[in-house]
N, C-alpha and C positions, 0 to 999 in steps of 0.2 A: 079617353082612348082605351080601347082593350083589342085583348089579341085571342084571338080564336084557334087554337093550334091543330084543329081536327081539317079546318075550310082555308087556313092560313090566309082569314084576312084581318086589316086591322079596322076599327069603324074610329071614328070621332063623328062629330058633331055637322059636319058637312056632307063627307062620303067616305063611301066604304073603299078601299085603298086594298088590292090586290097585293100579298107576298113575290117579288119576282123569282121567276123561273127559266127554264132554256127557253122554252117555246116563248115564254113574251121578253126576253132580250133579243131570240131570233128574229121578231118582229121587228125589231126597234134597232136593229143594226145596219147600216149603209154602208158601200163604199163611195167614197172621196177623195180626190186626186189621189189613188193607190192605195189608202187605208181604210182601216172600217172603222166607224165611227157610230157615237149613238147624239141625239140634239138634247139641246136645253132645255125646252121644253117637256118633253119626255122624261127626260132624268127630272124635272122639277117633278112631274105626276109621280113619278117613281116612291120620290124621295117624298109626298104631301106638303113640296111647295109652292107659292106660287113662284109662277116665272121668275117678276122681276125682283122678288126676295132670292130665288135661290140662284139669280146670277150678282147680286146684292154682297151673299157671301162668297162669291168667286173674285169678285173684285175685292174684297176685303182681304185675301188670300193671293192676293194675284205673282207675286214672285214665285211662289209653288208651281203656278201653269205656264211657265216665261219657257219659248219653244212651241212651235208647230207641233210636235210630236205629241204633246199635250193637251192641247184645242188650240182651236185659229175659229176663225168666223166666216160663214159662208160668202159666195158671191153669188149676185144675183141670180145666174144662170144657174148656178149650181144646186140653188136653192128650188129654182123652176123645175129640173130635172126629178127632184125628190117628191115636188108636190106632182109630178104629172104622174107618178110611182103610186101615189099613196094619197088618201084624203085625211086632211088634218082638221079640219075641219070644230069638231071637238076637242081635240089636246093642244094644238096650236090657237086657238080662237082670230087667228085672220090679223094681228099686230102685224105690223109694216118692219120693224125691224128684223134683219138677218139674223138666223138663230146663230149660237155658238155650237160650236161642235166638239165632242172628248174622244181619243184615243183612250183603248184601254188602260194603259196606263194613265190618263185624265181621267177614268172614272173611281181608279183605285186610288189616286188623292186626292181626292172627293170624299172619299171615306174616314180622310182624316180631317176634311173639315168642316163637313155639316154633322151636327150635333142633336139627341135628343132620341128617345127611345125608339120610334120609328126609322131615322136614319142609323140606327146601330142593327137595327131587326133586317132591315134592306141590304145594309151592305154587306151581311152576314149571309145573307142569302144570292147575291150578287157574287160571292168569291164561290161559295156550294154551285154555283149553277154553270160559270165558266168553266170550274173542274171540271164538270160531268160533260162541259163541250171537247174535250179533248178532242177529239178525230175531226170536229170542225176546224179549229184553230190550227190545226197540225193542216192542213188542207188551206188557210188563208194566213200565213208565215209571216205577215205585213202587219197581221195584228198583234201579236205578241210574240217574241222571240227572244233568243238569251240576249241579243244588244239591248232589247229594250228595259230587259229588267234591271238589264245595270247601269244604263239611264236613271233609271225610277230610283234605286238606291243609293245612286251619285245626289240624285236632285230631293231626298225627304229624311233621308239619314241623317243623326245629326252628329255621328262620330266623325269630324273633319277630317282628323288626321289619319285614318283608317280610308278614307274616300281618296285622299291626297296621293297614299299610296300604289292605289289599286290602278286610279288615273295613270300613274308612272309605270307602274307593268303592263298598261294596256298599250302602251305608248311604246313599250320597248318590246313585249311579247304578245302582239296583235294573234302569233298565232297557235299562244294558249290560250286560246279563251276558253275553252274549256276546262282549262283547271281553275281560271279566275271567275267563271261565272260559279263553283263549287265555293272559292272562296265569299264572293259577293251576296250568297243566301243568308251567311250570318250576319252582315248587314241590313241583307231587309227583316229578316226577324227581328231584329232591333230598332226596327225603324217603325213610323205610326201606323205601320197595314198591321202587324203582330196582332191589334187586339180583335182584328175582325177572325183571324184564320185561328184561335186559341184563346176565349176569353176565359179566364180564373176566377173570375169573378162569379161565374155560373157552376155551381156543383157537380153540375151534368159533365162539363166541359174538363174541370181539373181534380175528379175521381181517376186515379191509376196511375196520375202524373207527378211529376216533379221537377222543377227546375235544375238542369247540369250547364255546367259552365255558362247560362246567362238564357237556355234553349229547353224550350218543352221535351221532357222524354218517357217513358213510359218508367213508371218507379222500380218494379223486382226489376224488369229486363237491363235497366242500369244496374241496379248494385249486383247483380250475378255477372254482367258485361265489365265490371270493375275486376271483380274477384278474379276472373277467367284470365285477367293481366298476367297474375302473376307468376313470378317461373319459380321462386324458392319458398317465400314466405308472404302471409297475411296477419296482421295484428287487426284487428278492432275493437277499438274505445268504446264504451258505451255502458251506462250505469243501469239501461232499464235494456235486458231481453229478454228474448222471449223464443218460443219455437219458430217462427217466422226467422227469427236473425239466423237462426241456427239451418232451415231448409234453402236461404239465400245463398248460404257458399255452398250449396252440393253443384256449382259449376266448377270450382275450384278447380286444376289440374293435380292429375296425379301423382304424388310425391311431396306436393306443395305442403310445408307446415302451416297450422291453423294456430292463432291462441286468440283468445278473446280476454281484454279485459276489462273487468265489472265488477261492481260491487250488486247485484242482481238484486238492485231497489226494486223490480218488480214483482219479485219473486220466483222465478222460473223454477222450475222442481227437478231434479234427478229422472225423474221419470219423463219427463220429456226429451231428454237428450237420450234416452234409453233406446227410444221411440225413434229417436231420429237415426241411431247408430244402428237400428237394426234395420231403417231403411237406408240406408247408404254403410255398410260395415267398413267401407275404405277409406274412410272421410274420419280421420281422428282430430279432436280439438281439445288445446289445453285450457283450460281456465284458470288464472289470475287476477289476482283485486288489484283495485284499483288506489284504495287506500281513502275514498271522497276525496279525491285531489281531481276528478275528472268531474267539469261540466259538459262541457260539449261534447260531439260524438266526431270520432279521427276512424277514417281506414287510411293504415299504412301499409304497401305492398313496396316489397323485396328489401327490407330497412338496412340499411348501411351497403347499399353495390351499387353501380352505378343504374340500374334498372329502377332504383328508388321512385314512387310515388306516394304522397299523402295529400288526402281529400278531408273536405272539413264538413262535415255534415251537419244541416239542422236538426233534422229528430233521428229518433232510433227509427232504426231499418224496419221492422217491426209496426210502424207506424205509418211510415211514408207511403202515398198515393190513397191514406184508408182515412186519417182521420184529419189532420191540414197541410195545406200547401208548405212545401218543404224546399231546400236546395242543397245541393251536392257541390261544391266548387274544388277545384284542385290547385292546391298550393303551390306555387312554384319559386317562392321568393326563397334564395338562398339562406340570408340569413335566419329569418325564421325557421325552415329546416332545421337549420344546425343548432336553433337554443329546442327545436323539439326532440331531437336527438338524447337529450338529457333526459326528458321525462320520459321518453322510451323506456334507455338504458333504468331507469327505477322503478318503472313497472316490471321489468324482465325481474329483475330481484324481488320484488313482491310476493307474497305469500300465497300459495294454491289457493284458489275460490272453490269452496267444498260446496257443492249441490245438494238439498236437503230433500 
């Protein structure tokens, strides 16, 4: 099997298998008692199965699709209707059984459950190609809307008790849904569609990014969207920077103290903060060692008020979205705060880091 990315098709051994797009999901979409819908066979072609394989693995999955909302299966008439619309001729080859039929939401958990290079290329191209129908779908509201995504997140998530919640505010504040469907997106990025709409795996895909609290985000624009938090002070941990770390807090607000502390195992030079201080002259930083008592890397913003924040970072700032995939998480356990409290307060006493 190979993939052609100039003609986007794939070939094997049988036949050449078209990339999807708007124009042939356009094709391939019905309505159905109210919904729109795409067939089983079709998504089999889609996906380079055959039929009764790629309804094979739907039945192997079948609690996934439990719900009309999901696919149901035709009736006969219904059936008759679509072929008087359209010749199947070729992609149906004339089998007597009723096909099945998927809601959008059935074809996006489909994505989590056919497997293998082809079906990861289609469903990747399948999320690309709904995006770009925007002004369609906003125009047939029956196929995807906020009820139904949080259907989808209720039914593929697998964070229970996060789902159990959501249930119970939906049930008692029907009419925020709009703040609950803001909350419900971090569930489905957590859920098995994430790796179609962001895969990491691809260098193309996870150049620029970084992981923040558990969600894809762009790397400087977090750590400067970090800095910009703070109203009094910023400390940052870190043993290796570099002028990058140092361009990252020119969001800082003004007034806000700076110190950085480092043992500057990478070497940074005086002359590069020279550089920096004459591009930013209001932006003052203290530098203090660290002592090699620091591995990992802390930004701590406003230390000891109650505006307090500290984030634990993988790599130096410096590094993140350029050279591997990194995450930013933010600490909120109490106790742990209080015993880093301590190696603060002995970094503040620490000796100037003199820049050479």
């Amino acid at each position: 099997m190979r993939y052609t990315k100039e003609n986007e098709i794939v070939s094997d051994s049988h036949r050449d298998i078209a990339i999807i797009n708007e124009q042939i999901i356009r094709d391939k979409i019905y309505e159905v008692r109210g919904v729109k819908v795409m067939l089983d066979f079709e998504l089999a072609e889609i996906y380079g199965y055959e039929t009764k394989n790629f309804n094979r693995q739907v039945k192997n999955n079948a609690k996934r699709f439990e719900g009309d909302d999901f696919m149901f299966q035709l009736t006969q008439d219904e059936f008759k209707e679509i072929l008087r619309c359209k010749n199947f001729t070729s992609s149906w080859g004339g089998t007597r059984y009723l096909p099945f039929c998927f809601t959008e939401q059935g074809v996006y958990l489909l994505m989590s459950v056919l497997r293998g290079e082809l079906a990861v290329q289609q469903s990747r191209a399948l999320v690309r190609a709904f995006k770009t129908m925007k002004d369609y779908i906003i125009e047939n509201r029956d196929m995807v809307s906020r009820h139904d995504y949080l259907r989808l997140s209720m039914q593929v998530s697998d964070t229970q008790q996060t789902v159990q919640s959501i249930q119970s505010q939906l049930l008692d504040h029907g009419e925020k849904l709009n703040d609950l469907f803001t909350q419900m997106q971090d569930t489905v990025k957590n859920s098995e569609i994430s790796p179609f709409l962001l895969d990491f795996s691809r260098e193309e895909d996870r150049k620029e990014y970084l992981i923040l609290n558990g969600e894809p985000a762009k790397a400087d624009e977090t750590y400067m969207d970090i800095y910009s938090k703070a109203k009094k002070t910023v400390f940052v941990v870190d043993n290796y920077i570099g002028i990058k770390t140092l361009r990252l807090l020119r969001e800082v607000r003004k007034g806000v103290s700076i110190t950085v502390f480092s043992d500057n195992l990478s070497g940074m030079h005086k002359s590069d903060y020279n550089d920096f201080h004459t591009e930013f002259p209001n932006i003052q930083i203290t530098f203090k060692k660290t002592g090699r008592t620091a591995h990992d890397r802390f930004i701590v913003l406003d230390f000891g008020t109650k505006d307090e924040k500290i984030y634990h970072c993988g790599a130096s700032s410096k590094d993140a979205g350029i050279k591997l995939m990194t995450a930013i998480t933010e600490i909120t356990d109490e106790d742990f705060k209080s015993s880093y409290h301590q190696v603060i307060h002995k970094y503040l006493s620490n000796p100037v880091l003199v820049l050479r």
